[in-house]
Every structure is written in C-alpha cells, then in structure tokens.
N, C-alpha and C positions, 0 to 999 in steps of 0.2 A: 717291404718284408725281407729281412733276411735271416740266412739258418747260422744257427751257432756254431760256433766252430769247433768246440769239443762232439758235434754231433758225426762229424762226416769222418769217417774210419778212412788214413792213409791203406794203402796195400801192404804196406811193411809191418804195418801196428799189429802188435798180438790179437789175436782170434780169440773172441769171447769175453775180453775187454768190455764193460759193461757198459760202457764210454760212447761205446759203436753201435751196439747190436737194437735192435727193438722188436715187438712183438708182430708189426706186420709192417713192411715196407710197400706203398703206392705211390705208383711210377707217374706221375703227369697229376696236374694241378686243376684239370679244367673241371666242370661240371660235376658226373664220373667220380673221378679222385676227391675231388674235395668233400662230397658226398659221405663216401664212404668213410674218409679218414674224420670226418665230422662225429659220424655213430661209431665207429671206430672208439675214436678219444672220449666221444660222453659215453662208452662202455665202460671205460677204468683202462685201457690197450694202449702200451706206446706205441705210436704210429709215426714211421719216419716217413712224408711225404715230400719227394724228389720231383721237381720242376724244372725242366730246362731253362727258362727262360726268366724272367722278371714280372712283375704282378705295378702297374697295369701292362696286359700286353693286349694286341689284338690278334682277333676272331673271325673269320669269314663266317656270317650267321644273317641272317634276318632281322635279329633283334628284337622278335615279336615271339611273347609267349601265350599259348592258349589257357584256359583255366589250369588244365592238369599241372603246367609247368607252376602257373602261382601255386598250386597245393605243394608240392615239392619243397617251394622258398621255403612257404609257411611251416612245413614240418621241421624245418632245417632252424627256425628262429629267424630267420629275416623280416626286417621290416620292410614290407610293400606299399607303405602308406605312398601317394602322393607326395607327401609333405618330405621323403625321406629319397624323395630322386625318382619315383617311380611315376609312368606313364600309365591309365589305365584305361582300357578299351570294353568296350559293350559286346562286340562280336566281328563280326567278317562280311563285308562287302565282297563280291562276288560280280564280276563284270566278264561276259562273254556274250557272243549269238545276240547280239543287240539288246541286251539285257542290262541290266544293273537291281539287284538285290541286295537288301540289308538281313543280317541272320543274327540275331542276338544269342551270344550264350546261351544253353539251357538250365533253367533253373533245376538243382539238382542235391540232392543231401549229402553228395559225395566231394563236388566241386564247389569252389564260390562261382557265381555267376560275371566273371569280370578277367581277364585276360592284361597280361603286361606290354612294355615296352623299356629296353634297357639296352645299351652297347656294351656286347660283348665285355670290352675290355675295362666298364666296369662291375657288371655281374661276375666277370671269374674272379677280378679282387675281392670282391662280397663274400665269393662264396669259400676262399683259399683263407680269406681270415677269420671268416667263422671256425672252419676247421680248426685254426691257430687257437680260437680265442676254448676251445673244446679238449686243448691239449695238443693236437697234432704238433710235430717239429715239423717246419717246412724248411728245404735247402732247396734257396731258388741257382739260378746258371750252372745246375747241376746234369749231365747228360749220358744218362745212362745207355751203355751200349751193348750188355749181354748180360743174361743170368750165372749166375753161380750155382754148379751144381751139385750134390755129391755124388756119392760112388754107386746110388743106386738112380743115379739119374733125376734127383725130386732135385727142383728149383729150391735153395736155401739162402738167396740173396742175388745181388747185382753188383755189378762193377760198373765203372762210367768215369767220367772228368769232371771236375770243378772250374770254375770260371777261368782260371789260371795255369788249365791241361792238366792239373796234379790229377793221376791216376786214385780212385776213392772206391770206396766200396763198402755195403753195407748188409749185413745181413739177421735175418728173420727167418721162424719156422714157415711163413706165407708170403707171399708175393702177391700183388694186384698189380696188372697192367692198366691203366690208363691210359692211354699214349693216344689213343685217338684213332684215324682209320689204318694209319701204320702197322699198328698191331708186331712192333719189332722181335718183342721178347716171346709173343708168341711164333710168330716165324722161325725163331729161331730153335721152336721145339717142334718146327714141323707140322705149325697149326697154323694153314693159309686160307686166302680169301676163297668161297664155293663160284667161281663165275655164274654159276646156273642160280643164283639170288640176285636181286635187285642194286643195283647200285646208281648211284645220281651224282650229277655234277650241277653243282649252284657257280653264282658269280654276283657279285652285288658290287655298290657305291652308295658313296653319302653326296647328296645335292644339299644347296641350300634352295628351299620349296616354302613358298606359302599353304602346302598343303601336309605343313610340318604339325598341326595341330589336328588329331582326327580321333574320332570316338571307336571308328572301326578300323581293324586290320584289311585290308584292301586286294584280292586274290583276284588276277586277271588268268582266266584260263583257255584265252585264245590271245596268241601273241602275231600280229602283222606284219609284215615288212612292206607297209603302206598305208595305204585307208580298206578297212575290213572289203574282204570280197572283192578287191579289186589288185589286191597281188596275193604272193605267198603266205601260204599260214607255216608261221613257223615252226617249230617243233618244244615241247616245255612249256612253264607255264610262268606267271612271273608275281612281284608284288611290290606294292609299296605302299610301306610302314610310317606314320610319321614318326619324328622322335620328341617333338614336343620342344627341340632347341631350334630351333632354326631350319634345322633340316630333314628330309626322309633318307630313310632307307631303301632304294629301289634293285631288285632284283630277277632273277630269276632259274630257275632250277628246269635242266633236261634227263631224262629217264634211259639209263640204259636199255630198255626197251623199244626205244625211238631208234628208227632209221636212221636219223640226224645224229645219234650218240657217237664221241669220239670225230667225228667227223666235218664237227662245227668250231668255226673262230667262235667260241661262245662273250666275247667282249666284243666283239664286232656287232653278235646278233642283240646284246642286250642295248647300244648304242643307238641300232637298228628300229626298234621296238618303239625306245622312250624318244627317240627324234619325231615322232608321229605322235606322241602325245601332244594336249594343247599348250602350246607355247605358256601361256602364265603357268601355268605348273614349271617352270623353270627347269626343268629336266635334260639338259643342254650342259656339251660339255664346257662351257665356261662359267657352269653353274660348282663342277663339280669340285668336292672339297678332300678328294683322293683318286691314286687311281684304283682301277677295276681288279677286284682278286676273287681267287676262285677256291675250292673245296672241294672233295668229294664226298657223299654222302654214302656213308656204307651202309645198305637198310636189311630187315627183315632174316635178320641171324645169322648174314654170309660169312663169319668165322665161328665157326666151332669147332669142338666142347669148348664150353664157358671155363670149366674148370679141369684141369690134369698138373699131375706131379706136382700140387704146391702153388701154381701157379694158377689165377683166376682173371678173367678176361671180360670186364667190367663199361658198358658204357660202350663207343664208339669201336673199340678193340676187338666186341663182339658181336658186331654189325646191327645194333642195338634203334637204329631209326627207322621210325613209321613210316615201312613205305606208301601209306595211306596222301601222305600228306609231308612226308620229307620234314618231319619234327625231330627234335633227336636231343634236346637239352631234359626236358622232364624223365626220357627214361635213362638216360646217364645218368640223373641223381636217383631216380630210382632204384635202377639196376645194381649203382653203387651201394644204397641201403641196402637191398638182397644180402648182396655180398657179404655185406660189416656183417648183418644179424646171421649168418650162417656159419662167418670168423669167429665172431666171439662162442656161437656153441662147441665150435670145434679146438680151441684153445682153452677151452674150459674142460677138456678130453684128455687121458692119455696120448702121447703119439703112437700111429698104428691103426686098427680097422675100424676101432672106433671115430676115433677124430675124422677120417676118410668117410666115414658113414655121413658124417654131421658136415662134412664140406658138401656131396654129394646134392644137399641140400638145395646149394644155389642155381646151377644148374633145372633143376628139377621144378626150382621156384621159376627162372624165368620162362622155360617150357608153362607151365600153367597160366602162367598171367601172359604172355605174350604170344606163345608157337599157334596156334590156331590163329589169333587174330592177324599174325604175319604171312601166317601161310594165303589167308583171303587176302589179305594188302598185296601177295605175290600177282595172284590170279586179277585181282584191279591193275596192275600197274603194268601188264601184257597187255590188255584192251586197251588203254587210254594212252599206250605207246603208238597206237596209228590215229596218227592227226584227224583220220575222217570221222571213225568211229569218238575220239573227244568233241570233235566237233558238232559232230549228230547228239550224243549225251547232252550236250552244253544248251543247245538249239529248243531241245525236245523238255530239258529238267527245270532248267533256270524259271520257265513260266507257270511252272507250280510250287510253291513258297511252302506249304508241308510237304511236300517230297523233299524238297533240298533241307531243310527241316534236319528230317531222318539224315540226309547225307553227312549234314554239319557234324552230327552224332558220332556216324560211324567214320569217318573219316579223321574226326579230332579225338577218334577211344575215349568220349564223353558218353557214359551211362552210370547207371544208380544198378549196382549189381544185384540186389534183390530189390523183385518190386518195378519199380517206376512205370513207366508209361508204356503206349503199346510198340512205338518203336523201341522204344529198349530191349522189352522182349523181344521184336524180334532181330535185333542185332544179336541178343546172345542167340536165340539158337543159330543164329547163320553161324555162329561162332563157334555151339558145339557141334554142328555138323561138318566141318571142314576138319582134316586131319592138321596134327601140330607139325610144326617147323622140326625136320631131323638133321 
C-alpha cells in the first residue's frame, strides 16, 4: 500500500489547497485507526490516514481473538472464513492449581460462538486495506510528530516527515489519534497517562510447536519457575495460541499491580516458564522462530478525556484495553466506530456549540459502554496482582466448571445485554452498581 503523492501537503504548499486538506485526519493505521477511517470513508468523509510504517508490519499481540473481536471483523466486512486465512477456536483452556479446564464460547445473540487466530502483521494489513478499499487515502512512512493549532488553541491538523524527512503536513477540522499507548499528539496537549489506572506489560515469541493446531485459546494462570510447588510462582499470567502454521504463539502478560511489575527481566522470566513445559511442546530456544518483544498495555481509560479541542483519542491512545483479561484489539475497532459515528454527526454541524455538542458524544459513548465495566476490571486487577490471593482464586475456582462459566463471561465482556442468562444478569448489575471510570 502506498499514499498518493498529490495527497501529502509539502510545508510550503498553499493552505487550503484542496490537494492537501481532508475531512478528518487519523494518525496510526493499527486496529483503532483503521476502524474508524473505515466508517469514516463508508460515511461519504475524506479521511487522510497517516501510518508511520509500511503494511505488512509487525505487532507484539497474542494473535488470539475472543468472539467480541470476530464481531468487530464481521461489522467491518472482513472475511473470517477459514478458507480465507483465519484460525478458528471453540473457547479457552484454562490451566492452573492442578487443574486443566476446557470453556467453550457462550452461545449468545450478540456474539458468534467461535473466536479467531491471526498474526498481527496480517490482520493490520486486512484491516488498513479495508479502510482503503471504503475510501480512506492511507500515506504509509509517514511520521507525524505534532498537532497543528490555531489561534484559539483547537488541534487543525499535523505536521510530521515523509519517508524521505520532507517536512509534510496535513490538515482537517478533526484529528484522531491512533498512535497506540504513546498517545504523542495527546501529550502534547497536556493529556497524559493516570498512573493510578492499570497498566501491563506483555512479551511473546513465535515457536515452531506441534501444538500449532488447537481448538482452544490456552490461558496458564499460574506461571513456575520449576515444577509447580516446588519453586517460585511467578508473577503474570501467560498463553499459548496455536497458529495453525507450524507454529504457537507463546506469551505472557504481567500487571502493574504486581510487586514483580517493572522489576522483572520479563524475556528472561517468559524463557523461564516455557523451559518447564514438556519438552515435545518444542518450546525451546532453538525452537524459536524470532526473538522475544515486548509491549505495554494501557488498560482501563488511563488517558483521558477521549476527546478535547478537535482532537479525539481512540483505541490504545485512550487507554482503551480490558483490564479484565489484557484484550485491547476489539475495543480499538470499537472505540474507533464510536468515534467515526460521533465525526460524522458533528461534521454534518455548523462549526461552534453545536458541532462540540455532537463530538461530546464520543466520550460520553465510551463512558457508557465501558467506564463501570473498567472501573470493576480496576478493582479485579488489585486482587489478582498478589500471586497468593491468584493462586488461592485459581485453587479454589478452576474445580467448579459453572462458576468459571460466569468468569469466562465477565472476564471476556461476553453478555447478551437484554435478557440472557442468569449470569448475565448478574454481570450487569455488578456493572451497574460500580461507579464509571472518571
């Protein structure tokens, strides 16, 4: 994929040049970005979407989607068949406290029952050319490094470099950050990370594994540094995805709530972990087919407001992942529809209180659908940061198969919003009894 060259406005070029300008500019191509710029363009909207990098690139991720993330694809037009590159999973294996549990999907009216598997680096292509194929202009080695403001302070575009350093820039009445947990463009308006939110650091590899073929996604939530009970329990939890090519996915993700956060060689401890699994799992480093890279996960709405002066904060930028369960792709594409469908009413607006009323929106929207459910994801992710208390959970939960049930539920934000079952109900009141995320 690359962007046209009449698209990317020089510094020098006349202002207002019709050549340059577009209806909404989004900053980053991943999830998020593409998302948006997708509803964006099937709204009628030019949408300049600005990527630093090149399409395939890679992703530090898991590579495993729960249902929620298929519905997303599926809204977006993607084909998820099998037949079309995709992996498809029953549910979630669950291994801890001597245990091993299979947890199938919930059948539900709102989800399909069946869960993905896909490498980053080709689900962002997927989803960066859908956008494309919906209208969006995408300019990929393009790297934007500050907003454009005017005089009254509202974000009116960005400025950044082309593959080539030429200074470029581009401007719109809206901006969308994308950019992932960097959140640059908002930093730069003085809109930084909350420390007192949740935050996680993953690290993964690709092996090549005979247990590259698997119906379930595979969640280890006691990790060893030996044989169980007979050394350290580590801190975090971990997984491994097949990918259906030859190799898994193996990972694992630690919790800013953990004593061990910041404080651990976390390629050492993932090293550590899978050295103890059984040898034919091939999980060894002469197995492995990259090295070990790491990510932070920014969970549970650690940057806000979503939206101020023009600029809105979509996806990863506004700390947008489950700290339930360290998901973060479904509500990226999510969050990015929020966004487009609250753009387009607000570009349908005069500029002024009106249009402000109608951006207002987004925000507002993702307070409803997420601030409660994150606010309990906060309150889960303080308890299960002391290894004893996961361990005791793990010990005591694992051997009753409808209680983890209800967990798979609430843990994966799998419910049928009116109606359904009687854990449903009671996930939602747990949900409207907690205050939302501020």
């Amino acid at each position: 994929m690359t962007a046209p060259d009449t698209a990317i406005r020089p510094e020098n070029a006349p202002v207002g040049d019709p050549r340059y300008t577009a209806d909404v500019i989004v900053v980053g191509a991943g999830p998020s970005g593409s998302s948006a710029a997708y509803w964006l363009a099937t709204a009628g909207l030019d949408v300049a979407l600005v990527e630093k990098t090149t399409f395939p690139r890679e992703k530090v991720c898991g590579d495993g989607l729960t249902p929620r993330g298929t519905r997303a694809l599926i809204d977006m037009g993607i084909d998820v068949s099998q037949e079309a590159g995709w992996l498809h999973n029953r549910g979630l294996r669950v291994i801890g406290g001597g245990q091993r549990l299979h947890l199938d999907w919930p059948e539900l009216t709102t989800f399909p029952a069946y869960g993905l598997v896909r490498p980053r680096a080709d689900l962002d292509a997927l989803l960066a050319n859908q956008a494309v194929k919906a209208g969006a202009r995408l300019h990929e080695q393009t790297t934007v490094t500050e907003p454009i403001l005017d005089r009254a302070g509202r974000v009116v575009g960005v400025k950044g470099r082309s593959a080539d350093k030429a200074p470029v820039e581009y401007r719109a009445p809206l901006v969308l950050t994308c950019e992932g947990v960097s959140g640059k463009l908002a930093q730069k308006l003085g809109v930084h990370r909350n420390e007192r939110r949740p935050l996680g650091v993953a690290v993964r590899r690709y092996y090549t594994s005979p247990k590259t073929h698997d119906d379930y996604l595979e969640s280890w939530l006691e990790l060893w540094d030996g044989k169980p009970n007979e050394s350290d329990l580590l801190p975090g939890y971990g997984w491994i995805f097949g990918m259906g090519d030859g190799t898994v996915n193996a990972g694992l993700g630690v919790l800013s709530t953990s004593a061990g956060f910041q404080k651990t060689d976390y390629r050492a401890m993932l090293k550590s972990w899978l050295d103890n699994t059984p040898d034919e799992w091939g999980l060894r480093e002469e197995n492995a087919t990259c090295p070990t890279r790491g990510a932070a996960l920014p969970m549970g709405f650690n940057r806000t407001p979503h939206y101020l002066r023009g600029l809105l904060l979509v996806g990863d930028s506004g700390g947008s992942v489950n700290p339930f369960n360290g998901e973060g792709i479904p509500y990226a594409m999510e969050s990015g529809k929020f966004a487009a469908e609250a753009v387009v009413q607000a570009l349908a607006r005069p500029e002024g209180p009106s249009r402000e009323r109608a951006l207002q929106a987004y925000p507002r929207r993702m307070q409803q659908e997420w601030g409660a459910y994150y606010r309990l994801g906060a309150a889960f992710v303080k308890l299960i940061g002391n290894p004893q208390v996961m361990q005791a959970c793990t010990r005591h939960g694992l051997p009753h198969p409808a209680l983890m049930r209800f967990v798979l539920k609430l843990l994966a934000n799998l419910t049928d919003p009116h109606g359904g079952d009687v854990s449903d109900r009671v996930i939602h009141v747990l949900t409207r009894l907690t205050p939302a995320v501020r």
